[in-house]
Steps between C-alpha positions, in 0.01 A plus 500: 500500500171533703355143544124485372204486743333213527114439463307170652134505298294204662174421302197374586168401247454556201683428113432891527650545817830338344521718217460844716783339723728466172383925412535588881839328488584723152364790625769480795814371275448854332590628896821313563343176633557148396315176630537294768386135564539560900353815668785454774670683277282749365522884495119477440266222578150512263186286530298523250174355603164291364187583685257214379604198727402448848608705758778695292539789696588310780754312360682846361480643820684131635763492278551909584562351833768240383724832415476709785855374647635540168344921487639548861911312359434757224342793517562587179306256355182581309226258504152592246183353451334477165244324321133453553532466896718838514190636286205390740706577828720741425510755814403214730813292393726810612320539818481126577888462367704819579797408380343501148649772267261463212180376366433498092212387320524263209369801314789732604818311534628698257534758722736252711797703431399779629309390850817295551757854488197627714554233738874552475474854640300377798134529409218243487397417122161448453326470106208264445302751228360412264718709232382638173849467331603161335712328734632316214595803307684636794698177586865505341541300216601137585909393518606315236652173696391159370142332607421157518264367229146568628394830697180731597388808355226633659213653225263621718379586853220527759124357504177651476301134559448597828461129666404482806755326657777719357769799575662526156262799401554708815890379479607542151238734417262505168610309177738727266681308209879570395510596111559278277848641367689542825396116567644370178795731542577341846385172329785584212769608783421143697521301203876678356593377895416122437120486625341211304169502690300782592174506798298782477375628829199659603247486791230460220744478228217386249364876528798593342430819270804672419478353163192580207477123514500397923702243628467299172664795285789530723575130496524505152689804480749304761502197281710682226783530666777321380660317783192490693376139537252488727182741652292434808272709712356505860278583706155516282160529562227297330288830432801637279574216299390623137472359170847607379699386802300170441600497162844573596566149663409297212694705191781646701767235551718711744203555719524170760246240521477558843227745681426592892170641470352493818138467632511476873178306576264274291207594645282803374354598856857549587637620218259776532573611821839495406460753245581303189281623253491153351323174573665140481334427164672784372820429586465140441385636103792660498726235521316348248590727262849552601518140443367483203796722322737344742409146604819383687457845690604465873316691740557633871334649765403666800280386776344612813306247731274638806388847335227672739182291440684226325262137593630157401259555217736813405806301506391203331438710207857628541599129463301431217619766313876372549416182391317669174809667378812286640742732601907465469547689751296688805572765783239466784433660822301522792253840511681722741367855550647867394416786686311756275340234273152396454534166577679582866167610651286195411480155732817284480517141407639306824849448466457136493301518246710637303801268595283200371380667187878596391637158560221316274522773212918479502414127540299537149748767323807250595394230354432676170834686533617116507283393255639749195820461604504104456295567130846666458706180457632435178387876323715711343552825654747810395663603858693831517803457736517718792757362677770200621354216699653317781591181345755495276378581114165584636402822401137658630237654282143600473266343200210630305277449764723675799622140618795502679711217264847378616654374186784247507686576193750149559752641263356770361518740808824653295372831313186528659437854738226668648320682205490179280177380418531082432271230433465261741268159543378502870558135669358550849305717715609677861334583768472896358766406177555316227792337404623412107761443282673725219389438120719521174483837374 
């Protein structure tokens, strides 16, 4: 019996990014290939790559590096780049990297099959178009094994927001929505193989219109599925959030009280030049109203400190606007440039700058991470078990609000799996955890 080939996928990013890895992976299972938690191993070594943090090119091309012994023991190997990075540097990665055999797109990996026979027979693979066929139509359907109890399915993909300090449009292309009946018949499939939880993905999810009713109408549509407990989306933008996805988090009780909604800078100036289309007040309205249908609503962000032309002026607004809404939870960065964007060719904040400015604001979004978390103590939360912990009878779950709980059952460990939903009373808060204790049921 012919022993299967093995395939190393290595992924970098995005919730996204995960969820083409799990397709790619799919896509090559229908070729003879199984998965491989080592790429020492590997018949084919993939990277599928994010092109939105600092200096990501770079660090493809390094770990390319870290395999060249392993190419020159085995020949035979076959090592591909996909993802966003493959996208914006396609030919350069295969002249920079020779011993690359293929480059994909995100928006053509399901063509995988086919570049990889092409770079079986000898030839360099190269596909980073941007196709006119559904990718997700083409992609075989997925195996029936068991998944765990939560899992991604992206909705929709691409940007047309154009912000000034982004790739995403020129890397995953213009913003085309996945109808609304092949995502609840994936939705269906997940949920017969023990999903629980379901995060629906999209660069601007939010401008989700495969459905008569947007975003909203699909979440509602996902809600009646039976065995489906719980709905959650990301990434939005503030400019797409519409009346009936508003609506949606205060009447629809599988839909999470938990949002990331992010706004990127507090002041206007800046928000301007970053292409926002909104202004703080705006956004600041917004949560407002989300609040108002939702009032124990958790909300997340995204920040970026030293934009071109940002003064301490600009960032103190930033600051002022975290302290307006109190955020769970916060991802924060320092400006760094992208070639081809707007905001590459204007004057740069100096670097130490910019150091000082992201240690106050992570300072600030810290201490209100703490802050809600200790407010936790003593509430009641529902926490859907994902897996075992590492003390005996602790078992480790996410609540509600996307805390990470570890729940000592003391006794009642016995019977409960990943997939269970419990109620648990929260007695103390970690540094990024909680910790509680099981309740009768």
């Amino acid at each position: 019996m012919t022993e299967p080939k093995k395939l190393f996928i290595k992924t970098y990013g995005c919730q996204m990014n995960v969820y083409d890895s799990e397709r790619m992976a799919e896509a090559m299972g229908g070729e003879g290939y199984v998965q491989t938690d080592t790429p020492d191993d590997a018949d084919m070594i993939l990277l599928n790559t994010c092109h939105i943090r600092e200096k990501a090119a770079e660090k493809v091309y390094s770990e390319l590096g870290r395999y060249k012994g392993l190419k020159a023991e085995k020949p035979d190997l076959k090592i591909g780049v996909a993802g966003c990075v493959a996208q914006a540097e396609g030919q350069e990665i295969m002249r920079r990297q020779p011993m690359v055999d293929l480059v994909v797109g995100p928006q053509s990996y399901h063509r995988l099959p086919e570049l990889e026979a092409k770079a079986r027979s000898g030839q360099k693979a190269l596909d980073t178009d941007f196709p006119e066929d559904d990718k997700f139509t083409a992609l075989k359907s997925r195996p029936k094994a068991k998944r765990g109890p939560t899992a991604f399915l992206t909705v929709q993909e691409g940007c047309d927001k154009f912000c000034a300090f982004c790739v995403v449009p020129y890397t995953r292309g213009a913003e085309v929505s996945r109808p609304a009946t092949r995502i609840m018949d994936e939705a269906r499939d997940l949920v017969d193989r023990g999903v629980r939880e379901l995060t629906l993905l999209g660069q601007n999810v939010n401008a989700y219109h495969g459905h008569d009713k947007g975003l909203g109408g699909l979440i509602r549509e996902l809600a009646k599925i039976d065995g489906l407990q719980r709905i959650r989306f990301t990434t939005s933008h503030p400019n797409d959030m519409d009346d009936d996805l508003i609506a949606a988090h205060g009447d629809c009780d599988k839909l999470m009280p938990y949002l990331h909604l992010p706004v990127q800078a507090g002041s206007d100036k800046i928000l301007k030049r970053m292409n926002r289309a909104h202004t703080a007040e705006e956004y600041l309205k917004l949560i407002e109203r989300l609040r108002s249908v939702r009032p124990d609503l958790h909300l997340s962000g995204d920040f970026i400190v030293g934009f071109p032309e940002e003064t301490e002026a600009d960032f103190q607004d930033t600051l002022d606007l975290i302290k307006a809404v109190e955020y769970g939870s916060a991802f924060s960065f320092k400006y760094s440039e992208r070639p081809g964007t707007p905001a590459a060719e204007r004057a740069q904040v100096p670097e130490d700058e910019k150091n000082d400015r992201l240690q106050r604001l992570q300072a600030l979004l810290s201490q209100q991470q703490r802050a809600l978390q200790d407010a936790m103590i003593g509430r009641d939360v529902s926490v859907l078990i994902e897996k075992a912990g590492r003390e005996p009878g602790q078992m480790v779950g996410k609540s509600e609000y996307l805390h990470a709980v570890h729940v000592q059952a003391e006794g009642q460990a016995e019977g409960i799996a990943p997939g269970d939903m419990i109620p648990v009373r929260i007695v103390s808060s970690g540094r990024n955890s909680l910790n509680g204790d099981v309740l009768p049921r």
